[in-house]
N, C-alpha and C positions, 0 to 999 in steps of 0.2 A: 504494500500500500504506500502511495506517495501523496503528500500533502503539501500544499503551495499556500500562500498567504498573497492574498492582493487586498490585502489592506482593509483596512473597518472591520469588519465579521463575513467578508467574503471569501471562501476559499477552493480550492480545486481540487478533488480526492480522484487520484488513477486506481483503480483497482483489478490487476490483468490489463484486459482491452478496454475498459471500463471508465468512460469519463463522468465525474460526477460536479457541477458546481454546488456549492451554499452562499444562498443569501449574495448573487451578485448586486453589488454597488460599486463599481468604477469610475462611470465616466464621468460621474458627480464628485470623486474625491480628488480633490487635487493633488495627493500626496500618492496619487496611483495614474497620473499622466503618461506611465512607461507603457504601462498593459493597456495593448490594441485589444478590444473583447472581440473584434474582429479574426483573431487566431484564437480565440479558444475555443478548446473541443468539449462538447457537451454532448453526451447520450442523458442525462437526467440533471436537473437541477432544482434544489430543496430549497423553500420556502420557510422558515419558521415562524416568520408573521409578516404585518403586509406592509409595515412601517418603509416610507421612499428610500430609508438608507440600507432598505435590506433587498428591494425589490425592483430597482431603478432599471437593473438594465437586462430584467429576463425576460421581457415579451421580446428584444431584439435579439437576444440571443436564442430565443426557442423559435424564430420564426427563421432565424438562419441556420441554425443545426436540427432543427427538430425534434430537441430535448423533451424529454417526459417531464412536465412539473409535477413534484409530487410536496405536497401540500394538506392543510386544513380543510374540512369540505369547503367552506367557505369561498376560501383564495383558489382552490384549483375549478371552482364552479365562476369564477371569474374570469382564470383562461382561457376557460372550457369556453363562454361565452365569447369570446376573442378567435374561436377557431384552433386554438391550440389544445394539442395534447396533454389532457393533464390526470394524474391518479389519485383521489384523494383519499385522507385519512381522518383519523378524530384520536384523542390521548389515550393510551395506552392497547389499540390496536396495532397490528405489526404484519408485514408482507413480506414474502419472497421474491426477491429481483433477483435479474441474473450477475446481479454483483454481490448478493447474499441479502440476510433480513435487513429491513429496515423497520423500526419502531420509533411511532411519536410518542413522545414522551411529555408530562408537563412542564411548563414555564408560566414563571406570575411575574407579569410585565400589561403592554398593552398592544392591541392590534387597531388599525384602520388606516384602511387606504391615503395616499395622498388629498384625495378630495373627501374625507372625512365619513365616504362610506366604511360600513365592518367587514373588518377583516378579521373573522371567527378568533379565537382564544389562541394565544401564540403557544408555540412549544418549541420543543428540541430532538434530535431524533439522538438514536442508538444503532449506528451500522454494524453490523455481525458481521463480518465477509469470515471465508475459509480460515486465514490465518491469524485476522486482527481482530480486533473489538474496539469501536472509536464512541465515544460520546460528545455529541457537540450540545452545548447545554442553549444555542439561541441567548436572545434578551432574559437574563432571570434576575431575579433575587435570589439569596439561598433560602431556600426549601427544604422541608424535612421531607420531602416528596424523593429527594436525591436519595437517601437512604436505600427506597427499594431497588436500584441501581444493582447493588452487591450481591444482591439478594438473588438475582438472573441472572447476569454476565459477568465476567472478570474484564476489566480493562485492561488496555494497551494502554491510552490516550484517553484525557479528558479535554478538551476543546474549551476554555474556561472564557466569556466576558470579565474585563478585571477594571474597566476603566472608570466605575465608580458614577452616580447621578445619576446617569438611565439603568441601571445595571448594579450587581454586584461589585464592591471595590476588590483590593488587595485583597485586606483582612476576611473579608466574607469568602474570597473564591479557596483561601486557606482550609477554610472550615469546609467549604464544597468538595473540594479534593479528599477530605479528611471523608466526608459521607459517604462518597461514590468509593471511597476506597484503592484510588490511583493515586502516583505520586510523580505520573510524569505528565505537565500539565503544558498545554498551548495557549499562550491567552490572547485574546481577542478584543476586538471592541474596544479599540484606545487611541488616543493621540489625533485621531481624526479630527479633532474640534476643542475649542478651548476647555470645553467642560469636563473633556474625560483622558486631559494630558493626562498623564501619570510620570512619577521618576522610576524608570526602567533599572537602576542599578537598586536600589531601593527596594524594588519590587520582588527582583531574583535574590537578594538579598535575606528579604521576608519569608519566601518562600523557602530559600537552603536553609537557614535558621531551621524550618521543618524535618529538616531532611527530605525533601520536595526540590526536582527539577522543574523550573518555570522556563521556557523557551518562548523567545520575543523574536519575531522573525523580521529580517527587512521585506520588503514589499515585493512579493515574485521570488521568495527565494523557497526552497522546498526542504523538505525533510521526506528521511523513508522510515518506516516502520517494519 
């Protein structure tokens, strides 16, 4: 499994032959002016809620690769209305793809569209594939909902929000790690905007204090698992 960071909470999971995006927003951030979303490969790409910073640039990218959105009934009954391919889900239902299970999971945050329609109750999914086990937690707070986590899969990867105001901070996504029961953590959702800078050495800092790997990626750069 190979995982890419393009920056805010958007990312790219190869799995095999397998392209997966989450939550693209590029061409709105301007600290992601590098990534053409015009080369990126998408066979599926995950929605966790419908918020612009999470959803900006998948109707362009599903109508040029023909990605599956897999989604809230909600937001994929919106695609769906757009002509596009999309699979939907609801919390704690789970599917087999041919990149392995996918389960929505909860999140306690908020959903709606740019123009202030609903965009059903946000979540996070749980990718199973053959080898790995990845948790991307979406927009949360911490939740004692993470808990059940451990309870069904063993982790690889937790996919952590850390940038604090819309989201879980440092400290919270600590205790998150500590719930789901992984100690090798991706964090997410930062730096994009004045609200949710964070101090990156501070942070890894926080987290090794735990005995916790916190990994802060530059923009485009990948890791494999």
């Amino acid at each position: 499994m190979k995982i890419t960071f393009y920056g805010h909470a958007s990312l790219g999971i190869q799995i095999n032959d397998i392209h997966i995006l989450v939550d693209p927003f590029i061409t709105g951030n301007e600290k992601a002016l590098d990534i053409d979303i015009t080369s990126l490969k998408a066979d599926y790409i995950l929605v966790t809620h419908a918020h612009q910073d999470h959803i900006l640039d998948v109707e362009a990218i599903a109508k040029r690769t023909g990605a599956v959105i897999v989604s809230n009934y909600e937001i994929a009954t919106y695609y769906q209305n757009k002509e596009l391919e999309a699979h939907p889900m609801n919390h704690g239902g789970s599917w087999d793809f041919e990149f392995g299970n996918l389960k929505y999971v909860n999140a306690i945050h908020t959903s709606s569209f740019p123009d202030g329609s609903y965009g059903g109750q946000p979540g996070g999914f749980i990718i199973e594939s053959e080898h790995k086990t990845v948790y991307i937690a979406g927009d949360t707070a911490l939740t004692m909902d993470m808990k059940l986590i451990p309870m069904q899969v063993n982790l690889d990867l937790a996919i952590l929000p850390i940038g604090d105001n819309f989201t879980m901070g440092i400290n919270d996504a600590i205790l998150a790690s500590d719930f789901v029961q992984c100690d090798k953590i991706l964090g997410y959702h930062y730096d994009t905007f004045g609200y949710i800078e964070i101090n990156h050495e501070e942070a890894k800092r926080k987290f090794f204090d735990k005995g916790k790997d916190l990994m802060l990626l530059d923009i485009g750069e990948r890791i494999e698992l």
